[in-house]
C-alpha positions in Angstrom: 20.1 22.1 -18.5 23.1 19.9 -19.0 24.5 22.3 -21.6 24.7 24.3 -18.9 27.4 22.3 -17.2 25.2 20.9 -14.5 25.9 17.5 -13.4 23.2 15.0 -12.3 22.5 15.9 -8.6 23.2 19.5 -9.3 20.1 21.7 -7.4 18.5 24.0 -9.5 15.9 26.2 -7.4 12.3 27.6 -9.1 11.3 30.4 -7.6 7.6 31.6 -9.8 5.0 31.4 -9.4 2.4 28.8 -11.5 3.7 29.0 -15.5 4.1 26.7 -18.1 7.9 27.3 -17.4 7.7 25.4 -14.5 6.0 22.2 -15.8 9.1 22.1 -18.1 11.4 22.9 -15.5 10.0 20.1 -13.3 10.3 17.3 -16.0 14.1 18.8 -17.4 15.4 18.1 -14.2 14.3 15.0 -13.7 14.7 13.6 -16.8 18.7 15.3 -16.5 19.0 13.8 -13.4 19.6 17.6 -11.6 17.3 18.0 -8.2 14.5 20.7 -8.5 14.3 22.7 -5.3 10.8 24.1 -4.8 11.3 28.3 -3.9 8.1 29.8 -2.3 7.0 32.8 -4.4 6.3 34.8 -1.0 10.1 34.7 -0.1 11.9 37.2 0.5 15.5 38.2 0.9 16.9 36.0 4.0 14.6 33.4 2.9 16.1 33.3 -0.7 19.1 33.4 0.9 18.5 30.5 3.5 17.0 28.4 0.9 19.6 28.6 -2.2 22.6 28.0 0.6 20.4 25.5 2.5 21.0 22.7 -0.4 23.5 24.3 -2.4 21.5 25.5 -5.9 24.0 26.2 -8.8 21.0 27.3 -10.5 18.1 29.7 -10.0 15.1 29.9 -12.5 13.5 33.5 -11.7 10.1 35.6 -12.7 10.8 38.7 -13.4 7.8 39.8 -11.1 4.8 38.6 -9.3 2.0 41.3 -7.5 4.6 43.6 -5.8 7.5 41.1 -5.5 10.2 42.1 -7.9 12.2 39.3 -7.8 15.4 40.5 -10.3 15.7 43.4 -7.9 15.8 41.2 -5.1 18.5 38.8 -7.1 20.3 42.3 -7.3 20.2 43.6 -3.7 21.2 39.9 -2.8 24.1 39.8 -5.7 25.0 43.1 -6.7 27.6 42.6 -9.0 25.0 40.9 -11.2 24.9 42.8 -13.7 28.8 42.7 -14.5 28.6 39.0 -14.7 28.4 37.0 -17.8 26.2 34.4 -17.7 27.2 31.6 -15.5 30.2 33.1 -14.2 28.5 34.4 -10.9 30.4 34.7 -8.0 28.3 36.3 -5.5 29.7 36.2 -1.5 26.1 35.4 -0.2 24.9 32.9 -2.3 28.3 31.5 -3.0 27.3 27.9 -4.6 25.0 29.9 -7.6 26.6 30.2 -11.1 23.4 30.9 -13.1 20.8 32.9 -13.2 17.6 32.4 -15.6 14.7 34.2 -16.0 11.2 34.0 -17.5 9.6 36.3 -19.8 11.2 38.1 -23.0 13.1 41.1 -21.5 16.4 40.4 -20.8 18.6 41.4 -17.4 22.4 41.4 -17.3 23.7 38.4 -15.9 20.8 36.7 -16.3 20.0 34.1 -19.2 16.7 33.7 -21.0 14.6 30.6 -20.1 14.4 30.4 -23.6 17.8 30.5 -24.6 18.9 27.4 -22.4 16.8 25.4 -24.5 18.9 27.0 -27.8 22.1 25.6 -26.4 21.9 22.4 -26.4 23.4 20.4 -29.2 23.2 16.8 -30.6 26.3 16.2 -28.1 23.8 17.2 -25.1 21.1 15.0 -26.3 23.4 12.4 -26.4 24.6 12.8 -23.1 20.5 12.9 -22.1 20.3 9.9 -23.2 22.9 7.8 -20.9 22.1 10.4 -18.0 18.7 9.0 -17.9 20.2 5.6 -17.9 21.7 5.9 -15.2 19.0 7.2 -12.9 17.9 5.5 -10.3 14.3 5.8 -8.3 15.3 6.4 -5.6 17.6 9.4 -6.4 16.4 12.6 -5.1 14.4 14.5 -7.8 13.0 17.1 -5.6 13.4 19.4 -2.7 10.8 21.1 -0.8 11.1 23.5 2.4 7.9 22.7 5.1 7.0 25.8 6.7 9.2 27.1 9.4 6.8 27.5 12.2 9.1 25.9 14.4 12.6 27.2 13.7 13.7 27.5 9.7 12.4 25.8 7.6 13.2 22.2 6.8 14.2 20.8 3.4 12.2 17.5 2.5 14.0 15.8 -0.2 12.2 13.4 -2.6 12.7 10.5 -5.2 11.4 9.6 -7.7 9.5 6.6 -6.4 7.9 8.7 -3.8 6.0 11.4 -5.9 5.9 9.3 -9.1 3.8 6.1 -7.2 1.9 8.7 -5.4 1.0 10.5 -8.6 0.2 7.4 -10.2 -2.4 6.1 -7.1 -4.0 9.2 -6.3 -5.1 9.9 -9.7 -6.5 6.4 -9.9 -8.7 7.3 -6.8 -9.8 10.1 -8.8 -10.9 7.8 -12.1 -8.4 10.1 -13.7 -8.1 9.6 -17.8 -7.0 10.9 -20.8 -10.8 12.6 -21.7 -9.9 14.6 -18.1 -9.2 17.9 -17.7 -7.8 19.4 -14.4 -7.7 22.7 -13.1 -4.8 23.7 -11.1 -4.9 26.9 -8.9 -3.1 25.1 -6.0 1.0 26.3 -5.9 3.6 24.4 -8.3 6.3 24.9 -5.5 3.6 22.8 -3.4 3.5 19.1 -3.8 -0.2 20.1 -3.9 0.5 21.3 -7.3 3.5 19.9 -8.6 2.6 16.0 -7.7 -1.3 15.9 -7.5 -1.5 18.6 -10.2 1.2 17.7 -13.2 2.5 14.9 -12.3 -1.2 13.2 -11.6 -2.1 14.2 -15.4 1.1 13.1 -16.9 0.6 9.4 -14.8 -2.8 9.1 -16.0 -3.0 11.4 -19.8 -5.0 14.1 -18.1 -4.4 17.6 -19.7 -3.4 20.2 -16.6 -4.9 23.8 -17.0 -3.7 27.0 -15.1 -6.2 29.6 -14.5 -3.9 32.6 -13.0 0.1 32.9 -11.7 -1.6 32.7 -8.5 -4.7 32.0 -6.6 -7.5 34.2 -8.5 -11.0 32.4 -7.4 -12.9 34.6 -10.4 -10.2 33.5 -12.6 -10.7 29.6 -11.6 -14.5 29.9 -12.2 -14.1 31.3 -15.7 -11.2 28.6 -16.9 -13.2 26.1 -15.1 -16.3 27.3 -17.6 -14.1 28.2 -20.4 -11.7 25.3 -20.7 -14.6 22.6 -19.9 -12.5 21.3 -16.5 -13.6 18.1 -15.3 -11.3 17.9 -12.1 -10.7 20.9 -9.8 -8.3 21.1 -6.9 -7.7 23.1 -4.0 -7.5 23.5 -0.5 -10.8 24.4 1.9 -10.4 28.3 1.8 -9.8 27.8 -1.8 -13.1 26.6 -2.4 -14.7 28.8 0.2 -13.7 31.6 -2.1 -15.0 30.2 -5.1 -18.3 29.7 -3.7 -18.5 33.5 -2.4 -17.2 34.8 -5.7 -19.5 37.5 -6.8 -21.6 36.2 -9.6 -20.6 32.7 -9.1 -24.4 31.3 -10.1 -23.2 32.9 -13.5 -20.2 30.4 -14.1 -21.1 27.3 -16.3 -19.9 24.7 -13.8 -21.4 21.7 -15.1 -18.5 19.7 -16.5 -17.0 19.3 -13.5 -16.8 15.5 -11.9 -13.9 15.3 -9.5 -10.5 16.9 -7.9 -8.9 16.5 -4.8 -9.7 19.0 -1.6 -7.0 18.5 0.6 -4.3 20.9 3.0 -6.5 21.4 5.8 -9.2 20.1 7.5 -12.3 19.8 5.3 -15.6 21.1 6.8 -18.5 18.5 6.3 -21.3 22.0 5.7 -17.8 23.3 2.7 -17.6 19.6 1.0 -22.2 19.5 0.5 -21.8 23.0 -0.9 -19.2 22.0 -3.1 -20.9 18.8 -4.2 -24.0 20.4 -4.7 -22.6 23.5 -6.0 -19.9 23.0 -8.1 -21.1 19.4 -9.5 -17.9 18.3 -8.1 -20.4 14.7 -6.9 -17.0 12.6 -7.2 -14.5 15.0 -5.1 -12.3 13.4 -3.4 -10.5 14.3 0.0 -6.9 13.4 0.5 -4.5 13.7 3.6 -0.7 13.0 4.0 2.5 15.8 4.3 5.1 16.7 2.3 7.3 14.3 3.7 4.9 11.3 2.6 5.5 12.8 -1.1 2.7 13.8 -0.2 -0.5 11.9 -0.1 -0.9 8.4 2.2 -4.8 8.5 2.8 -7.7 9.3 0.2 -11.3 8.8 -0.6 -12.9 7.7 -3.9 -15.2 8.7 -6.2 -17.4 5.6 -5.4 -17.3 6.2 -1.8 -21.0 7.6 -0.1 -21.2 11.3 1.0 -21.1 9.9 4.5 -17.5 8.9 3.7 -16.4 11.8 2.0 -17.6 14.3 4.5 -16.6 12.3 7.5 -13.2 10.9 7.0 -10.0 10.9 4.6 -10.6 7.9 3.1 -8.5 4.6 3.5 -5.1 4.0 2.9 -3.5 4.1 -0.8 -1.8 0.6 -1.9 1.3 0.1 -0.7 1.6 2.2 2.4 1.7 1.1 5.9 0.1 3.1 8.5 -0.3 2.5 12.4 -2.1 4.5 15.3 -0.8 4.4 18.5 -0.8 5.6 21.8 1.7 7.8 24.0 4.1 4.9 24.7 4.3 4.2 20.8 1.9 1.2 21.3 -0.4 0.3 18.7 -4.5 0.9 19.8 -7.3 -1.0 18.6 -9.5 0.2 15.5 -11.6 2.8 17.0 -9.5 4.4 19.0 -7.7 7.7 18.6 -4.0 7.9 18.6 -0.9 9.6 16.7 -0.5 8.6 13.0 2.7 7.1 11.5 3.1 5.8 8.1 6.0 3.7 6.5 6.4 2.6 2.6 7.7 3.7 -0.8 5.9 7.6 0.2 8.6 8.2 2.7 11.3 10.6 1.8 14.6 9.8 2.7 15.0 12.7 4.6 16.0 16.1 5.3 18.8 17.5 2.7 21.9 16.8 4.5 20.4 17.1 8.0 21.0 13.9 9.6 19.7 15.1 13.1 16.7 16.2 12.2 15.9 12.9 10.0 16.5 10.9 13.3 14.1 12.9 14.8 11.6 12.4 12.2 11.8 9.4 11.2 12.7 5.9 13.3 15.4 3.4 12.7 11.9 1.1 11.6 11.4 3.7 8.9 7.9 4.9 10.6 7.7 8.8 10.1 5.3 10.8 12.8 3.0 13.0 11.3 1.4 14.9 14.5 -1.6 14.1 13.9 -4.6 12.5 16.4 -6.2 9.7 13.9 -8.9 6.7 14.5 -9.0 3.7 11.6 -12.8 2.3 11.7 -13.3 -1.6 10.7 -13.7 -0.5 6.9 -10.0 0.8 7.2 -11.4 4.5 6.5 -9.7 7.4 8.6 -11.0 10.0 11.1 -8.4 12.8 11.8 -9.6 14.3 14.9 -6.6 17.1 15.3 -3.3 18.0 15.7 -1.5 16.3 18.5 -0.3 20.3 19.4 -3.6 21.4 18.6 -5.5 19.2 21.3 -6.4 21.3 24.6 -6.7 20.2 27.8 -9.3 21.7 29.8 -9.5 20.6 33.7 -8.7 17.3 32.8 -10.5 16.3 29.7 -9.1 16.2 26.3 -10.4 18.7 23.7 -10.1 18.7 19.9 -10.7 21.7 18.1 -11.8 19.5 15.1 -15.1 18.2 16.5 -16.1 21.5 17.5 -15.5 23.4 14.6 -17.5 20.8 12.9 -20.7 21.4 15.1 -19.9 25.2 15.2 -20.5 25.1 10.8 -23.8 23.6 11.2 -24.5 27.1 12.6 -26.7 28.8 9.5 -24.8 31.9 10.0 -21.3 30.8 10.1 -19.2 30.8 7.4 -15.7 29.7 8.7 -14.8 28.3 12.4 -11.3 27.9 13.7 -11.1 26.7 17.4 -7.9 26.9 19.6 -6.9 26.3 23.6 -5.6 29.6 25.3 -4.2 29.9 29.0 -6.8 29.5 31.5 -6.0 29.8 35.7 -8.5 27.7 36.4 -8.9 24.9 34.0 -5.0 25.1 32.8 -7.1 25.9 29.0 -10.2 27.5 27.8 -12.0 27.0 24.8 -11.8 29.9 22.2 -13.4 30.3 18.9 -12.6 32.4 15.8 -15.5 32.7 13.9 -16.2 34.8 10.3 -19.9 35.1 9.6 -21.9 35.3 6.2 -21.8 38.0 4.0 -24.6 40.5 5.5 -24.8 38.1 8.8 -24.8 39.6 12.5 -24.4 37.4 15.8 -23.1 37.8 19.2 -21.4 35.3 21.5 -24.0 34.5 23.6 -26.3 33.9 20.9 -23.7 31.0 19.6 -22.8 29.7 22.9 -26.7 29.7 23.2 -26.6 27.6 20.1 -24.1 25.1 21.4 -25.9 24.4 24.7 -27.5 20.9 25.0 -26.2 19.9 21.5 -22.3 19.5 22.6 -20.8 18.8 26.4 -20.5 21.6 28.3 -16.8 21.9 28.8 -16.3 22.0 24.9 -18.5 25.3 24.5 -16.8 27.9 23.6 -16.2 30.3 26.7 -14.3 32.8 24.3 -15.6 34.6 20.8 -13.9 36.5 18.3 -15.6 37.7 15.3 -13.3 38.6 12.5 -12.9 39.0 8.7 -10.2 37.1 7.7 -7.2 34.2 9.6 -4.2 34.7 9.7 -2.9 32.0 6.8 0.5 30.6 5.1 0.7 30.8 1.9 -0.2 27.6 0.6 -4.0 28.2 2.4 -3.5 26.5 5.8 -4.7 28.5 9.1 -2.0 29.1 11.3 -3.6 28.5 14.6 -0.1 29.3 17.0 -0.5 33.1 15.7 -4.6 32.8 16.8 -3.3 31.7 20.4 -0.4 33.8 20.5 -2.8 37.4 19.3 -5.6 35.7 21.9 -3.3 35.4 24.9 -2.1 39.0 24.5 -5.4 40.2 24.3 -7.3 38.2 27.3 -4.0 39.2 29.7 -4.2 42.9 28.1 -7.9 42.4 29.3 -7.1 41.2 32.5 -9.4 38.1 31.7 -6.3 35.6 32.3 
């Protein structure tokens, strides 16, 4: 990388998907000094475009292809004078800071260098220079750069140090029992922190050795790798698993080695994490929360904590972070009582890439970052997340979270998945509505689940609308998004004249 000509600080974007490319990518930089911007395989055009100009990448590593994506074509469309460049001597009007362009695999593309061939360049005078580069580092230098999902505007660039994701690596795995005899399976995204800081950098911290099933999320491909390669540690994030466990033929997949692995993204159904103990072997799974902005994890359970903790809460806080609960007016509550998360300590970015405003916003001048969520702390110290502080509904006066009745709704023998949201109501202001898929071969109606809920839940938090579908609408990275459930529901019940 640094015969290249990049300095330390330089960005240099990834945009693969999961490849042994990346791993070296991701420690190159660091150890260089350069800041590895994390490039969602699902972009497209504008978002290549917003991303690379965003923080300024003088460097973009590229697959050639992924699924249907070409992504050299797309370079092309966006550059197209490309191919009449030498190597490094870009000069493209709409991605104006990006000199070079490297790609995987062994074709080669005009313009474009070979991953391999960066690697060729350097001489005993770049290895030298390595060396008092990495002297000079400091922790808390940004190393990375990820973008959280734009669901509220574009999308927001988190930058990270290296005492964020390296002390986070190092903890979580110890939650884990992580060693060198472990072997962990990672299907989750590298461009995720998921991936790149509970996946690599966890086995680096603690000697595990990291295995890649597919480029992307295959689950038939995880269950043979798992079986093959003798995994001990699986992660993923609840649909993931869900997947696994209705693979076809799963019963035939030697799953026996496996101990432990983090399940962690979304909200973790107490019916998914039994099947997945029971099923999978996975008896030490763990369940960790946080957000990309705590780099990324700040609460996790252990492998000696009881099935009653590992199904029921996120486990307690990791050392050396600082979390509070409080109330609307920023107060802390007493232990017990629900309130918004915040968390302070060495997890907290610094902030957003060059985007003082929306730090400020984020973060407070006490260094406490919000993370949205509704959260109780029980004596022990373990946490309950109880929703989304936008997720919460508010139906004729009392306070509704989707959480605890999804919960009930998947002790329902024929449910398979749950998803609860709040849509317009004239009456009560909101009305409960629940997206549910069903078992393979399953039928229901609504009134036989509302049936189901009545005398076992409180009235007002049964469910006065039922859809039955196949599938969610989902980000890439395996998390529901609920605002596209309300926003599809809404048009529906006015189309419907039921609002």
């Amino acid at each position: 990388m640094l015969s290249l000509g990049l300095e330390p600080g330089a960005r240099v974007g990834v945009w693969a998907p999961n490849c042994a490319e990346w791993v070296v990518a991701q420690f190159a930089t660091a150890k260089a000094g350069l800041v590895l911007v994390n490039i969602n395989p699902a972009y497209r055009l504008a978002e290549l475009e917003f991303a690379v100009n965003r923080v300024g990448c003088e460097a973009l590593i590229v697959a050639p292809r992924l699924k249907s994506s070409d992504y050299i074509a797309m370079i092309r469309e966006l550059c197209p004078g490309v191919a009449d460049s030498e190597p490094g001597q870009l000069r493209c009007e709409r991605l104006p800071t990006l000199r070079w362009l490297i790609r995987l695999g062994d074709e080669t593309s005009p313009g474009f260098l070979n991953f391999d061939q960066v690697a060729e360049r350097a001489d005993n005078a770049h290895r030298e220079a390595l060396e008092s580069t990495s002297a000079r580092l400091q922790f808390d230098d940004p190393i990375n750069i990820q973008f959280t999902s734009g669901t509220t505007g574009q999308p927001k660039a988190a930058t990270l140090t290296h005492h964020n994701i390296v002390n986070n690596a190092f903890f979580v795995g110890r939650q884990m029992a992580l060693s060198e005899r472990d072997r962990v399976c990672i299907p989750v995204p590298m461009y995720h922190c998921f991936g790149m800081v509970l996946g690599t950098l966890c086995c680096v911290a603690h000697g595990a050795t990291m295995v890649f099933a597919s480029e992307s999320f295959v689950p038939g491909a995880v269950l043979a790798t798992v079986a093959a390669e003798r995994c001990t540690a699986l992660h993923g994030v609840p649909t993931m698993f869900i997947a696994e466990l209705d693979e076809p033929g799963f019963e035939e997949f030697d799953l026996s080695s496996l101990r432990t692995g983090i399940m962690a993204g979304a909200p973790c159904p107490v019916e998914l994490m039994k099947r997945v103990m029971a099923d999978m072997h996975l008896e030490q799974i763990t369940i960790a929360y946080g957000m990309t902005e705590t780099g990324p994890v700040s609460f996790q359970t252990h492998v000696d904590d009881s099935l009653e903790r590992r199904v029921q809460t996120v486990g307690r806080v990791l050392p050396h972070i600082e979390i509070k609960i409080v109330d609307d007016e920023g107060r802390i509550v007493p232990r017990g009582t629900a309130g918004e998360l915040k968390t302070r300590g060495y997890c907290v970015m610094p902030g957003y890439w060059t985007d003082p405003e929306r730090t400020a916003q984020a973060i407070d001048s006490a260094r406490w970052i919000a993370s949205g969520d509704i959260a109780s702390i029980d004596e022990d110290g373990y946490c309950r997340i109880v929703g989304r502080v936008k997720d919460m509904l508010i139906r004729g006066g009392e306070n509704i979270y989707p959480r605890e009745i999804e919960e009930f709704l998947y002790t329902h023998p024929k449910i398979d998945e749950v998803e609860v949201i709040g849509v317009p109501d004239p009456k009560y202001g909101e009305e409960v509505c629940a997206w549910i898929k069903l078992h393979e071969g399953e039928q229901a109606t609504a009134e036989e689940i509302r049936e189901y809920c009545k005398g076992r839940i409180a009235h007002f938090k049964i469910p006065r609308y039922i859809k039955f579908v196949d599938a969610f609408p989902m980000t890439v990275t395996g998390k529901v998004q609920k605002f596209v459930m309300r926003e599809q529901m809404k048009e529906e019940l006015e189309a419907s004249g039921q609002t």
